[in-house]
C-alpha positions as CSV (number, residue, x, y, z in Angstrom):
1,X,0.3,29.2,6.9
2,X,2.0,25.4,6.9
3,X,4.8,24.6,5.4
4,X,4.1,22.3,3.0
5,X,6.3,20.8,0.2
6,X,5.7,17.9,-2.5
7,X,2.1,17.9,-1.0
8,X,3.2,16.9,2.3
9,X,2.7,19.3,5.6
10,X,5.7,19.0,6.8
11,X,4.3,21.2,10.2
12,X,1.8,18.2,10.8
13,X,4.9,15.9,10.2
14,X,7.5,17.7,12.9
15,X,4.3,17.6,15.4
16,X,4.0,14.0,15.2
17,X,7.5,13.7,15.2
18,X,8.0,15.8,18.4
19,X,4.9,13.8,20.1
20,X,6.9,10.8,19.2
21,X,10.0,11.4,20.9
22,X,8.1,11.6,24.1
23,X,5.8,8.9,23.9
24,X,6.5,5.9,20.8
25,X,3.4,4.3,21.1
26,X,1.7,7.6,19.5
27,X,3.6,6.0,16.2
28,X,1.7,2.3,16.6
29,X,-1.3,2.1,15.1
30,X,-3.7,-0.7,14.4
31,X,-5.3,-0.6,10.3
32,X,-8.1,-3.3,10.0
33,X,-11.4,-3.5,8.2
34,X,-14.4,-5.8,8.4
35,X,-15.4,-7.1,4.8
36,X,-18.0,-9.7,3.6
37,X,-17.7,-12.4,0.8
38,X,-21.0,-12.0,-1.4
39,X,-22.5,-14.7,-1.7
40,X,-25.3,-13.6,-4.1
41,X,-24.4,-13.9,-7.8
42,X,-26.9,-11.0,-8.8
43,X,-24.6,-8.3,-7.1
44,X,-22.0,-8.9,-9.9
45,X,-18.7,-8.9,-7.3
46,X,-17.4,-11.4,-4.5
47,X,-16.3,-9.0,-1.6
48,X,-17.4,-5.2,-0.4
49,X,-15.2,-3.7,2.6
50,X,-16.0,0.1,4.3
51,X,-12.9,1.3,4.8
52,X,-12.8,4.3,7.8
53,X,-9.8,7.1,7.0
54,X,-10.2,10.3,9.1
55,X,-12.5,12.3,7.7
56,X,-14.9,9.4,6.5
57,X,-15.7,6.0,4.9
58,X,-15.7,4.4,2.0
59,X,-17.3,1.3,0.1
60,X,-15.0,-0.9,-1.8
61,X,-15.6,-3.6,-3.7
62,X,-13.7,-6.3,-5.3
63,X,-13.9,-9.4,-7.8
64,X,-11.8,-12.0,-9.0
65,X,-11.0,-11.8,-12.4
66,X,-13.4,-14.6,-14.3
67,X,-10.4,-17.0,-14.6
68,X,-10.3,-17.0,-11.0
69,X,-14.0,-18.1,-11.0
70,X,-15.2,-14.3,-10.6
71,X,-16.6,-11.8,-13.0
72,X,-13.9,-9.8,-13.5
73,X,-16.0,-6.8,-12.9
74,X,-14.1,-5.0,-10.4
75,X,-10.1,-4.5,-9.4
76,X,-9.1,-8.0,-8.3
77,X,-7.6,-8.1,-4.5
78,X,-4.4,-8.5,-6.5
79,X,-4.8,-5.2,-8.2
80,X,-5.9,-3.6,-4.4
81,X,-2.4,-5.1,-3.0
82,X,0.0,-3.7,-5.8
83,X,-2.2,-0.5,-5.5
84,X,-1.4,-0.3,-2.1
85,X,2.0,-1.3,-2.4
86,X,2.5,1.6,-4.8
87,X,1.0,4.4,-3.2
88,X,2.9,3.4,0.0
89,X,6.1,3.6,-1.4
90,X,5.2,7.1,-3.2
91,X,4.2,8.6,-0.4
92,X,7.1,7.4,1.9
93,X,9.4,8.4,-1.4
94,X,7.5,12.0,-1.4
95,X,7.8,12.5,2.5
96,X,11.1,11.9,2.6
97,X,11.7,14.1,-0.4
98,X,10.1,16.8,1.7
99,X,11.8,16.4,4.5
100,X,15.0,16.6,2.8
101,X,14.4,19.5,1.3
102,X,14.1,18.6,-2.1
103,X,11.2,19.8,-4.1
104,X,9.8,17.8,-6.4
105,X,8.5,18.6,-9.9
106,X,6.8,15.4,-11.7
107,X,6.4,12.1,-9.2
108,X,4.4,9.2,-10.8
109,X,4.7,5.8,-10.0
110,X,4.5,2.0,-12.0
111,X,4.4,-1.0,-9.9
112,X,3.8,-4.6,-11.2
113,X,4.1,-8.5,-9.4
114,X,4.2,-11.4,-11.3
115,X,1.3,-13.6,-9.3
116,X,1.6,-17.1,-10.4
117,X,-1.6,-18.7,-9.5
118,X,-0.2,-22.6,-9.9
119,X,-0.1,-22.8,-6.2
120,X,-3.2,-21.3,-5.5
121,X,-5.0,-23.7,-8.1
122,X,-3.7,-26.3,-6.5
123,X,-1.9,-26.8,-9.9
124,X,1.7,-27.1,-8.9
125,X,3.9,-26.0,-5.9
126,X,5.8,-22.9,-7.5
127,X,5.8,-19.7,-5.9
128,X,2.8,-17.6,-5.4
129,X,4.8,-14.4,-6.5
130,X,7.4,-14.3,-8.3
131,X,8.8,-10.8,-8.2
132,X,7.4,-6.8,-7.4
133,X,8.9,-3.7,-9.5
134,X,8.3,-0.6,-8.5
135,X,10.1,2.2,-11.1
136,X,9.4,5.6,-10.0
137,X,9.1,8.5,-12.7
138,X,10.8,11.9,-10.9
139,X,11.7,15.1,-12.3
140,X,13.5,17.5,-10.0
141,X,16.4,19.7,-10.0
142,X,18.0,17.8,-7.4
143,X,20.6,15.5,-8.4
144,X,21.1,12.0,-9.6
145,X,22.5,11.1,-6.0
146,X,20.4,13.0,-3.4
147,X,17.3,11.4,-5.6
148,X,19.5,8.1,-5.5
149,X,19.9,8.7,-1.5
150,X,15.9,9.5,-1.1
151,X,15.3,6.3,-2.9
152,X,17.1,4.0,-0.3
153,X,15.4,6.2,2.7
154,X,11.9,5.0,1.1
155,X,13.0,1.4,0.7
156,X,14.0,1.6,4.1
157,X,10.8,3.5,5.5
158,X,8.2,2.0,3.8
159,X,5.9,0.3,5.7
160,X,4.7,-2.1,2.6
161,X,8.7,-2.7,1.3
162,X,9.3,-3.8,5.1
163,X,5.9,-5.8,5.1
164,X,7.0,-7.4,2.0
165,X,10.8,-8.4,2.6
166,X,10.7,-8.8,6.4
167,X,8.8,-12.0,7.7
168,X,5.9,-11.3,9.3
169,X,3.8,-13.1,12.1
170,X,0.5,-14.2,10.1
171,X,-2.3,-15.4,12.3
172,X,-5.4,-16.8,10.8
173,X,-8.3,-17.9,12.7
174,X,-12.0,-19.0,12.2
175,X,-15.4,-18.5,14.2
176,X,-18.0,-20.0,13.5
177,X,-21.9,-18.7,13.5
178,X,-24.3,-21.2,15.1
């Protein structure tokens, strides 16, 4: 039977770990989509993405909240990007938990950003966003610093804290259909 601990298979994790050691590029891997704007009011939302994980697909779709010149009728890419943001961190703050050996008993997470959407609006140059919390709710009997310790790891780890405070080449392009 695998080990597993917070939810996390920690065998799976010291296979690609030992995979790793012998070949780095196992570790590099490329997450894209291919999404399409809707341009038909009826449908009631601006953008639908398939999103492919492992074992299958699925269909999101998003809307700009009405002030934004959507109908608010689904998450808002904003929402998608802090959801992302939080469950990233979780998981990299739950991994490393396991790893360490500390068993977790309660882990929830609350994540919020300040978008200001002067800039975007073309309103005023200010800053897009002005700040991201992330406050993680943990019970365990480990203690104040090992949980203190496993927090920093995460900060570390995490590929969306590293995304976020490291700059990071952006390359936009556009092709056009004739």
């Amino acid at each position: 039977m695998a080990k597993v601990l917070n939810n996390v298979n920690l065998d799976r994790l010291a296979k690609t770990i030992a995979t790793a050691k012998n070949d780095k590029s196992a570790l590099r891997k490329k997450i894209g989509l291919h999404g399409m704007w809707i341009l038909d009011e009826s449908a009631g939302y601006q953008f639908r993405t398939e999103m492919s994980y492992e074992t299958g697909k699925q269909t999101i779709e998003i809307d700009s909240p009405s002030f934004l010149g959507g109908n608010g009728n689904r998450p808002g890419p904003m929402a998608y990007c802090v959801t992302g943001m939080a469950s990233c961190f979780v998981s990299t703050f739950a991994s490393v938990a396991a790893v360490q050996g500390v068993k977790l008993e309660k882990l929830e997470v609350e994540a919020e950003c300040i978008v200001n959407f002067s800039k975007t609006l073309d309103v005023a140059d200010e800053p897009i966003v002005e700040g991201i919390k992330i406050r993680l709710i943990v019970e365990s009997e480990a203690n104040e610093a090992t949980l203190r310790k496993i927090l920093e790891m995460a900060e570390e780890r995490c590929p969306a804290i590293y995304t976020m405070s490291h700059l990071i080449p952006v390359i936009t392009e556009i092709e056009r259909n004739k």
